[in-house]
C-alpha positions in Angstrom: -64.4 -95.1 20.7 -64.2 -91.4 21.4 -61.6 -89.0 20.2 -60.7 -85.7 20.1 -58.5 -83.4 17.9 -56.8 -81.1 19.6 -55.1 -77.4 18.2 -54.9 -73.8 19.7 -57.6 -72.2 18.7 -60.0 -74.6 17.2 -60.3 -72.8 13.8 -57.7 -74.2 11.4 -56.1 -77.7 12.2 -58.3 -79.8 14.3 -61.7 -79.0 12.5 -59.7 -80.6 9.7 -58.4 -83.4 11.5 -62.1 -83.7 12.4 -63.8 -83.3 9.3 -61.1 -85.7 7.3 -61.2 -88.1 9.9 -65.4 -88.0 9.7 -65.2 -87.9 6.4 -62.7 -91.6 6.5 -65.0 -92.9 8.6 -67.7 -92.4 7.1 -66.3 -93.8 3.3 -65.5 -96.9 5.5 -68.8 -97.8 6.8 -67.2 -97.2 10.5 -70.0 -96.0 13.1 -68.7 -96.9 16.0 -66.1 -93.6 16.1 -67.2 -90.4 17.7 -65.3 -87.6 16.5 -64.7 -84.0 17.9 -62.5 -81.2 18.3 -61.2 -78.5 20.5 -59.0 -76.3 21.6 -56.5 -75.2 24.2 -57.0 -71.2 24.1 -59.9 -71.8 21.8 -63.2 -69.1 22.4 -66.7 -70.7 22.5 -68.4 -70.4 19.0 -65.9 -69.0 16.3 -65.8 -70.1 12.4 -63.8 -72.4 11.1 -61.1 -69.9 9.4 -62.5 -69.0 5.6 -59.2 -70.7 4.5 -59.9 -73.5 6.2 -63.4 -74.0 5.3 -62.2 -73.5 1.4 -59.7 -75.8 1.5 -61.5 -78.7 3.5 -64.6 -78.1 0.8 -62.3 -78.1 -2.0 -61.4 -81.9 -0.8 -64.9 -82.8 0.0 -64.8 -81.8 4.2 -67.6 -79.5 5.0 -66.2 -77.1 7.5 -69.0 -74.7 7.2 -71.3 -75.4 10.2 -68.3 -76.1 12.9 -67.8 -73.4 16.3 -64.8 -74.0 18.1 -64.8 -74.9 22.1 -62.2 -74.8 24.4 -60.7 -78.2 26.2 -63.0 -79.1 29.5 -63.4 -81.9 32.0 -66.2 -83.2 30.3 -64.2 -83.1 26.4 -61.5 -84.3 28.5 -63.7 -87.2 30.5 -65.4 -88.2 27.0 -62.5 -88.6 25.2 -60.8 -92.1 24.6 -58.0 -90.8 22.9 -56.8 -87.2 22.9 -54.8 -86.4 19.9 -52.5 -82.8 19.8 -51.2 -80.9 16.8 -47.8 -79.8 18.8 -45.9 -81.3 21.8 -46.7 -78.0 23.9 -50.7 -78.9 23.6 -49.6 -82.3 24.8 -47.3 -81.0 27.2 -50.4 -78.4 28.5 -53.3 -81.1 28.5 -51.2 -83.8 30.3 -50.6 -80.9 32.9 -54.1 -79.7 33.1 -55.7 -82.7 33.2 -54.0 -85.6 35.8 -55.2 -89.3 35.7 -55.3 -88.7 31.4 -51.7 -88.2 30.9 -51.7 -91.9 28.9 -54.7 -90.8 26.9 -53.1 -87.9 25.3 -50.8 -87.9 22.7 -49.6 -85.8 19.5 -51.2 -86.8 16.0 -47.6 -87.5 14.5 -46.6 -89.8 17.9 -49.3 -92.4 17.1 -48.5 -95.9 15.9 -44.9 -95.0 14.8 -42.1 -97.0 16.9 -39.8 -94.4 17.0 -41.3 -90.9 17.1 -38.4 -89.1 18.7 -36.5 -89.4 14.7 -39.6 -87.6 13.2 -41.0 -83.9 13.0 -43.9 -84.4 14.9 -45.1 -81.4 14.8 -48.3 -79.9 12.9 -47.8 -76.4 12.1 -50.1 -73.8 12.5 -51.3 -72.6 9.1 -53.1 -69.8 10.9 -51.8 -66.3 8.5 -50.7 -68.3 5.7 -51.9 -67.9 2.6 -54.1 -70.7 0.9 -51.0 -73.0 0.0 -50.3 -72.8 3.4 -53.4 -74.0 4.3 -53.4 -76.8 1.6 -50.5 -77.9 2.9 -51.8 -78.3 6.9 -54.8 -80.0 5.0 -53.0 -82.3 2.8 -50.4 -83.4 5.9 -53.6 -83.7 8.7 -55.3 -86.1 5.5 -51.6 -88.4 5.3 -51.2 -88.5 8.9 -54.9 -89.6 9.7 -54.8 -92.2 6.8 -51.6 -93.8 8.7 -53.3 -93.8 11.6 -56.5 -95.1 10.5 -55.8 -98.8 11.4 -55.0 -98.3 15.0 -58.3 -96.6 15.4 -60.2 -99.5 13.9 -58.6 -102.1 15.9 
């Protein structure tokens, strides 16, 4: 199974989502995941944010080594599951990318049977101070947890 996390820029939320979902996968003895991320107005080779990267180290996710990359066909073409941070990069990819529509979905959508009564959005920590960031950290770890079985199975 391949999937990829999907935010803005690639530098805060879905290097997270990567690195804790890596990191779960790992604990679990589960090789048969690929994981990446992207983003949809990300630049080619940025940092992680220094936030990010001290967070996600303070909780055991080394950040340290990842450059963010846009969305492509080939990301796009890889990917068994594409997973957003925000209904708009949902919205976007399911524009941009015809015949993947049923691929794509938002983090907070997965494996709940009524997403419509939830807020599924993950805000962008990006300005925040480092609570901020803890925060986005803390929610991406709950919400991949959850999700963890359908992934598995």
């Amino acid at each position: 199974m391949h999937l990829l996390f999907v935010c803005a820029g690639n530098t805060c939320r879905s290097p997270m989502a990567e690195g804790i979902l890596k990191k779960m996968l790992m604990e679990k003895g589960v090789q048969d995941v690929e994981v990446r991320s992207a983003g949809v107005i990300a630049s080619q080779g940025e940092s992680a944010s220094t936030q990010a990267v001290t967070v996600s180290q303070k909780h055991g996710v080394d950040l340290s080594a990842h450059l963010s990359q846009p969305v492509t066909e080939s990301l796009m073409a890889w990917a068994n599951w594409v997973i957003t941070m925000t209904s708009d990069q949902r919205d976007e990819l399911k524009r941009s990318f015809p015949g993947k529509e049923s691929s794509i979905i938002l983090l907070k959508e997965l494996g709940r049977p009524d997403p419509r009564a939830e807020d599924l959005e993950v805000k962008d920590p990006g300005g925040s101070d480092y609570w901020g960031y803890e925060h986005c950290f803390l929610e991406l770890h709950a919400e991949i947890e959850r999700i963890l079985p359908y992934l598995n199975g």
